[in-house]
Residue frames as qw, qx, qy, qz and C-alpha x, y, z in Angstrom:
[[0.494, 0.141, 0.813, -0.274, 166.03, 97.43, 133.41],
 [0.008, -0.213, -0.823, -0.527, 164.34, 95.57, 130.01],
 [0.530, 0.159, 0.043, -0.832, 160.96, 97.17, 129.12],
 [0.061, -0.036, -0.983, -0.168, 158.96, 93.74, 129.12],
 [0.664, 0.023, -0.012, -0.748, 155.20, 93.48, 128.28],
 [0.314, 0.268, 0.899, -0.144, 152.65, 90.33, 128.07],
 [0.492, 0.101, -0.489, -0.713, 150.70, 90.10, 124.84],
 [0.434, 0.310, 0.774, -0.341, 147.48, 88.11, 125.77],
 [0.578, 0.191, -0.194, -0.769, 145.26, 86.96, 123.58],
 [0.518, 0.127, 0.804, -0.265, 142.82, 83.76, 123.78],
 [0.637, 0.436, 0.000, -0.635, 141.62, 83.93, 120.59],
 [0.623, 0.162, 0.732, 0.223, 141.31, 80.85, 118.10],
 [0.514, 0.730, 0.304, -0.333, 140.41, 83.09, 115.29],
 [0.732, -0.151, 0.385, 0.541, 141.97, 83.97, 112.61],
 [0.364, 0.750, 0.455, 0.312, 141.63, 87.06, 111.11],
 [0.209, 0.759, 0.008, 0.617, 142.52, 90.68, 111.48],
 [0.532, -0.755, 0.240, -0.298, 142.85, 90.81, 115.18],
 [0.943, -0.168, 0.182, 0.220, 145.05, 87.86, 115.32],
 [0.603, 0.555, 0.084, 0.567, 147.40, 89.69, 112.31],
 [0.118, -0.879, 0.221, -0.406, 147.47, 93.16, 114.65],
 [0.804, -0.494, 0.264, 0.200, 149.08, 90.84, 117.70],
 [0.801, -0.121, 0.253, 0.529, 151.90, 90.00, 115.39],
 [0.132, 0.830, 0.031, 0.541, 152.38, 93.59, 113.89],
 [0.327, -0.916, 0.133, -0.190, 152.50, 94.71, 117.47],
 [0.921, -0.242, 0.157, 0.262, 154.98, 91.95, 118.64],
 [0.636, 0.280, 0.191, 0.693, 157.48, 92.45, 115.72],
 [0.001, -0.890, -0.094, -0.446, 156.75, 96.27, 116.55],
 [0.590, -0.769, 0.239, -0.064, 157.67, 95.89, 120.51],
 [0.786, -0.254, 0.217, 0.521, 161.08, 93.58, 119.92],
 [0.582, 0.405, 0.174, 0.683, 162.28, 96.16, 117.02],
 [0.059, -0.852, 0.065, -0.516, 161.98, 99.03, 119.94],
 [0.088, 0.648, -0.541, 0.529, 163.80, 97.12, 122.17],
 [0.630, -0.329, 0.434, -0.554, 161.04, 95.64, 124.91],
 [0.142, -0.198, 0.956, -0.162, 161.20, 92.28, 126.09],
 [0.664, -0.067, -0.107, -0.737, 158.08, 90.43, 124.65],
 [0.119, -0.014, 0.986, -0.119, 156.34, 87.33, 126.37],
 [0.447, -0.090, -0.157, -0.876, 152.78, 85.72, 125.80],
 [0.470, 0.268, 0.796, -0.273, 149.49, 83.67, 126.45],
 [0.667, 0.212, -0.306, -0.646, 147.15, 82.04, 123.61],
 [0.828, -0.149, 0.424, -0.335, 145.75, 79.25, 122.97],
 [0.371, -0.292, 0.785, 0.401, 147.29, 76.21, 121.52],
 [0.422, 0.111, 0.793, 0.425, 147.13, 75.83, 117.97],
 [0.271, 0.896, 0.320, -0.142, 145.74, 79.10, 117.08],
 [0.596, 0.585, 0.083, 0.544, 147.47, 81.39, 114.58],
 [0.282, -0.888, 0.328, -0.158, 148.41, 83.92, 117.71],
 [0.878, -0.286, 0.323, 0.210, 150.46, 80.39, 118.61],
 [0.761, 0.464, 0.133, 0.434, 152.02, 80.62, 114.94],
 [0.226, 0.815, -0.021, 0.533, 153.15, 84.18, 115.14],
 [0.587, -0.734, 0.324, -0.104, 154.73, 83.98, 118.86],
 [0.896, -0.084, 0.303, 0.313, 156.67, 80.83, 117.69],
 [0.422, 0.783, 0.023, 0.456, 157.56, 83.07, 114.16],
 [0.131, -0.898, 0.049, -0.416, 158.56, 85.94, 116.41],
 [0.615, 0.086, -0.657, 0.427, 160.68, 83.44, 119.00],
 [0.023, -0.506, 0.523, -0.686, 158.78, 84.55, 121.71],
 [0.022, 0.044, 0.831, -0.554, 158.81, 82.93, 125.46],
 [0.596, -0.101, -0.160, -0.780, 154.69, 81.77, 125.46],
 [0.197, 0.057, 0.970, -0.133, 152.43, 79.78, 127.36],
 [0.366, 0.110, -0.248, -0.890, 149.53, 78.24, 125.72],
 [0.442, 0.057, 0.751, -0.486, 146.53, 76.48, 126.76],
 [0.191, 0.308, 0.901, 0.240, 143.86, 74.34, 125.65],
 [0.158, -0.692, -0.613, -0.346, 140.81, 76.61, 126.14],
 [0.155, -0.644, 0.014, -0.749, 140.17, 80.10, 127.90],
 [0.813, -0.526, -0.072, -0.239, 138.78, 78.10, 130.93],
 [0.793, -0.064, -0.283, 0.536, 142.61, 76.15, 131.33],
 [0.335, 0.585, -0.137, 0.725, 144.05, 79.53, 131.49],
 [0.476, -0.607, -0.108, -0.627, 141.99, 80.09, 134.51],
 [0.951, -0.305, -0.040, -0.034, 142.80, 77.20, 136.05],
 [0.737, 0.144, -0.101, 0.653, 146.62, 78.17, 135.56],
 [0.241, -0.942, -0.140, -0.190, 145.89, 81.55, 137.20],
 [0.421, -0.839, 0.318, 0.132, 148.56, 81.16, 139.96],
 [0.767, -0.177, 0.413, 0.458, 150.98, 79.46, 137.72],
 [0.588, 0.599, 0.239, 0.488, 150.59, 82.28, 135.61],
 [0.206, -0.965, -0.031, -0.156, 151.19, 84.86, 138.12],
 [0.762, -0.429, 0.296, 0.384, 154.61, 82.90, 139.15],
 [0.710, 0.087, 0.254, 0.651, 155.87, 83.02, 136.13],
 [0.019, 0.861, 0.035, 0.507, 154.69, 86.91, 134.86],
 [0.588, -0.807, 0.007, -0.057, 156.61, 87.29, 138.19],
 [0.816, -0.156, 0.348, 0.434, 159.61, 85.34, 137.80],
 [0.559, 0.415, 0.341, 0.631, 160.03, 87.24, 134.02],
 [0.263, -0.427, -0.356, 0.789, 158.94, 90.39, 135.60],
 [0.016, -0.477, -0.705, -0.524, 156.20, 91.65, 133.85],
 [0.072, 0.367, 0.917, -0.137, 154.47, 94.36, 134.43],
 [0.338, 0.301, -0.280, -0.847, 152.55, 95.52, 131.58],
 [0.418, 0.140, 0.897, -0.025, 149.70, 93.24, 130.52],
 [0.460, 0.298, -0.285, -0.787, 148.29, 94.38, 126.74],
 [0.388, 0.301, 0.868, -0.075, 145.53, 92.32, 126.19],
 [0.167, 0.002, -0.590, -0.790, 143.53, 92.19, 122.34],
 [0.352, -0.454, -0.705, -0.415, 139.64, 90.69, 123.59],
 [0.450, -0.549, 0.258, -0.656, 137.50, 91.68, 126.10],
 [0.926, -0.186, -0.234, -0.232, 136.89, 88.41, 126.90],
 [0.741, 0.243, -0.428, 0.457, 140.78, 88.34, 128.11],
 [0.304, -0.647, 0.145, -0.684, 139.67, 91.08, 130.56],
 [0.921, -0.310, -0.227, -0.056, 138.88, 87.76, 132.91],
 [0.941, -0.199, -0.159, 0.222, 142.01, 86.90, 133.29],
 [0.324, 0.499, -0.110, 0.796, 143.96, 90.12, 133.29],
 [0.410, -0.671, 0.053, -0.615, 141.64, 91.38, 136.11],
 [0.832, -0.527, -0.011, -0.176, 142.34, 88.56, 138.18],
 [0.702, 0.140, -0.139, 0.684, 146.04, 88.27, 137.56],
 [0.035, 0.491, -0.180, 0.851, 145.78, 92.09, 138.84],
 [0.721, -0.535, -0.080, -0.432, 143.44, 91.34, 141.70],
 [0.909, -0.207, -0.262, 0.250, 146.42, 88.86, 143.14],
 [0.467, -0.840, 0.231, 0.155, 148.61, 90.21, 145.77],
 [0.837, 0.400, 0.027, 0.372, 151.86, 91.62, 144.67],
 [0.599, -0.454, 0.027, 0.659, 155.09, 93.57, 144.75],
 [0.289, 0.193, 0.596, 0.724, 154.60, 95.07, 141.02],
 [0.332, 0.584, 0.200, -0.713, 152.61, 97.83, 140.35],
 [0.456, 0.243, 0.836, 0.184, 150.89, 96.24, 137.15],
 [0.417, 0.440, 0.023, -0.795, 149.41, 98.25, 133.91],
 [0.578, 0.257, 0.755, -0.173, 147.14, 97.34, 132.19],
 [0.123, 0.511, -0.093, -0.845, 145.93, 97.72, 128.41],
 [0.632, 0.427, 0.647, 0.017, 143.59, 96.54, 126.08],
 [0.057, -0.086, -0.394, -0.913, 143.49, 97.70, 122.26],
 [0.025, -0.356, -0.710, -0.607, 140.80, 98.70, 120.63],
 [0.534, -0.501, -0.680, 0.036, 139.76, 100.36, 124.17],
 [0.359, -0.820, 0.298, -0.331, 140.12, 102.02, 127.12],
 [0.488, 0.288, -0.734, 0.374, 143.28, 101.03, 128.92],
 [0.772, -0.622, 0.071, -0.107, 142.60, 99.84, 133.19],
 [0.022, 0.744, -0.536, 0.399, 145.14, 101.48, 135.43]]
């Protein structure tokens, strides 16, 4: 079975945290693992997923994302996912509650710059 993660990251910025996502990305496909993501539209995480040809959905605003909960859990389901490395705390939101939804998957979790939640 493909080693497949979820890179999350909501961030509109555009600076050194945005540059580590795509580092890691081009890190995880050149060991093999299956990489999919979430950002937001028209942020430079957007650029570097497209760059990187990976499979990403991407919203308007931190709040949509929320509001696409279960239609993200279908698909992180469907692609089988389940590793969720998330870059802000502020992505914690939606990582906790994508883990908080009944499943079959035993789900890890992992944030940089952090403490990882089993």
């Amino acid at each position: 079975m493909a080693k497949k993660v979820l890179q999350l990251c909501l961030s509109d910025g555009k600076g050194g945290m945005e540059l580590y996502v795509d580092r890691v990305i081009e890190d995880l496909l050149a060991e093999g693992w299956d990489v999919i993501g979430i950002c937001l539209k028209d942020s430079k995480v957007e650029t570097y997923m497209q760059r990187n040809g990976v499979p990403y959905k991407a919203f308007a605003s931190n709040g949509q994302a929320l509001v696409n909960l279960l239609s993200i859990r279908r698909w992180l389901k469907e692609e089988n996912i389940s590793v969720i490395h998330c870059h802000k705390s502020s992505d914690l939101r939606l990582t906790t509650l994508l883990k908080a939804l009944p499943t079959d998957a035993k789900n890890n979790l992992y944030r940089s710059r952090g403490r990882a939640a089993p």
